[in-house]
N, C-alpha and C positions, 0 to 999 in steps of 0.2 A: 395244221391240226388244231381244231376246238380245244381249248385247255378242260373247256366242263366237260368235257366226253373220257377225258385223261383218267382213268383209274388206278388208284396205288394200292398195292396190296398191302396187308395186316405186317408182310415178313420188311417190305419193303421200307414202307415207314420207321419199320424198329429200324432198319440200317439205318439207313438217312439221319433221324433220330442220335444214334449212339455215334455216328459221324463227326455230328454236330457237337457232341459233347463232347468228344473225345477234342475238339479242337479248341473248346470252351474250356478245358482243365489245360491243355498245355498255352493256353493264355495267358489264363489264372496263374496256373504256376511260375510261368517267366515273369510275369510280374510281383507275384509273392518271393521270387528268390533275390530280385532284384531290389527287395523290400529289408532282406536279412539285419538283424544287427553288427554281425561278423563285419558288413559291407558299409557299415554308416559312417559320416564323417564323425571325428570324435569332435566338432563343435558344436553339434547338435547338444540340445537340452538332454539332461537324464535327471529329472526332477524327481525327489521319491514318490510313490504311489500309496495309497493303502487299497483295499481292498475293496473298499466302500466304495469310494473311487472310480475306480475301476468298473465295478457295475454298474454303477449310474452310468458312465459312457457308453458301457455294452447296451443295455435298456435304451438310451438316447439313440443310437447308430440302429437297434430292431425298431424301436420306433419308425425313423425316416424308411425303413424297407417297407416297412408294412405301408405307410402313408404315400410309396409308390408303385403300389401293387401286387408286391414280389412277398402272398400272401402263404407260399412253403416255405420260403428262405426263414421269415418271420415266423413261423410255427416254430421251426429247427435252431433259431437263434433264443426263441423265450421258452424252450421244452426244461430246460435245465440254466442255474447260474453259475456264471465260471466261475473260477476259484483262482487264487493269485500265489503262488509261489515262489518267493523272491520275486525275480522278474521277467515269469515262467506263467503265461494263463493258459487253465487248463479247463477244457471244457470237453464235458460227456456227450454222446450221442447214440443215438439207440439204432441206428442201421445205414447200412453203405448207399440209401439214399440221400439223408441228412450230411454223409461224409462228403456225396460229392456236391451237396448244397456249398458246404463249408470251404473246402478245394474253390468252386468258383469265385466265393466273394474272400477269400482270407485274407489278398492284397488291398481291398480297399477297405475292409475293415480293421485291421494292421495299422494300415494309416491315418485312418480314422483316431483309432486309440492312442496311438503314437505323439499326433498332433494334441487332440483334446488334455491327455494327461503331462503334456510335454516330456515324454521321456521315450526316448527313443531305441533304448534298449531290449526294450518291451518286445515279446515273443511271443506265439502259440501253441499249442496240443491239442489236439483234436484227438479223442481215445471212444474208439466206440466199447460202451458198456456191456455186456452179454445178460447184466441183471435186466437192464428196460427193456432188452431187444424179446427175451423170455413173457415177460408181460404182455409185451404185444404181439400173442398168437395170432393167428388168422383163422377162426371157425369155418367150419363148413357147414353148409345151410343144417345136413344133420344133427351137429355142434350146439348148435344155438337154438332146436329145437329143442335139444335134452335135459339145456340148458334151462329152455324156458318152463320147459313142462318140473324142473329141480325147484323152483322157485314155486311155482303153481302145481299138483298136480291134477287140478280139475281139467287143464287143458286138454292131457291122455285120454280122459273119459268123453269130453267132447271130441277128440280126432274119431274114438271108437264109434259114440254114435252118429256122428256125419259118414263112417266107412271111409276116412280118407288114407290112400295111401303114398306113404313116406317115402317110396325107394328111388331114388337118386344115384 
């Protein structure tokens, strides 16, 4: 059989799709657990951090994503700056697709941070916010019309005189 003639449906894809990630997170995670500090040798370096620090490696590590294409992961890694407590980085994220951005790369960014800061102790949190996730509504084309005409109201008087109708 022709592959170009092969059609895949809308439902199809989403399997296939969420397949593939679901295998891409239990990757992720066996190597991120494999990463623990619980699990480190204690001759490893634990050099203190400060916090400064610490973000300049985060921003250095979003840098190199972005600079290999991986232009969501990079959106979700510079949407927010972590924050370091003791030797606990905690970073916000605004929704369960950014979470499972973060689930994929957390082992190589882990060690990323680990190496650059030399301290191996070093851990993560991933906390998605409910404040940013609120913010970013999703309008409906209605939405954004109400929207616009709130900002403008000459808009309404021009839908009126073209007779254009709204219903969706």
């Amino acid at each position: 059989m022709n592959r170009s003639n092969v059609r895949i449906s809308e439902q199809e894809t989403y399997r296939l799709n969420e397949s593939l990630m679901k295998k891409r997170l239990e990757a992720a995670k066996g190597k991120e657990e494999s990463l623990r500090p619980t699990d480190i040798d204690e001759d490893l370096p634990t050099e203190p951090v400060t916090e400064e620090e610490m973000v300049d490696a985060w921003k250095l590590f979003s840098e190199a994503v972005n600079t290999s294409g991986r232009r969501s992961l990079f959106a979700t890694l510079s949407s927010e700056e972590p924050r370091l407590e003791g030797l606990m980085i905690k970073f916000k994220i605004a929704n369960v697709v950014q979470e499972k951005d973060m689930e994929l790369v957390r082992g190589e960014l882990m060690e990323f941070l680990r190496t650059r800061l030399q301290n191996f102790s070093l851990d993560l949190t991933v906390e998605l916010n409910a404040q940013i996730s609120a913010k970013m509504k999703f309008l409906t084309e209605r939405d954004k019309y109400d929207q616009m005409v709130e900002k403008n109201p000459v808009l309404e008087e021009l839908r009126k005189r073209l007779d254009l109708d709204l219903r969706q």
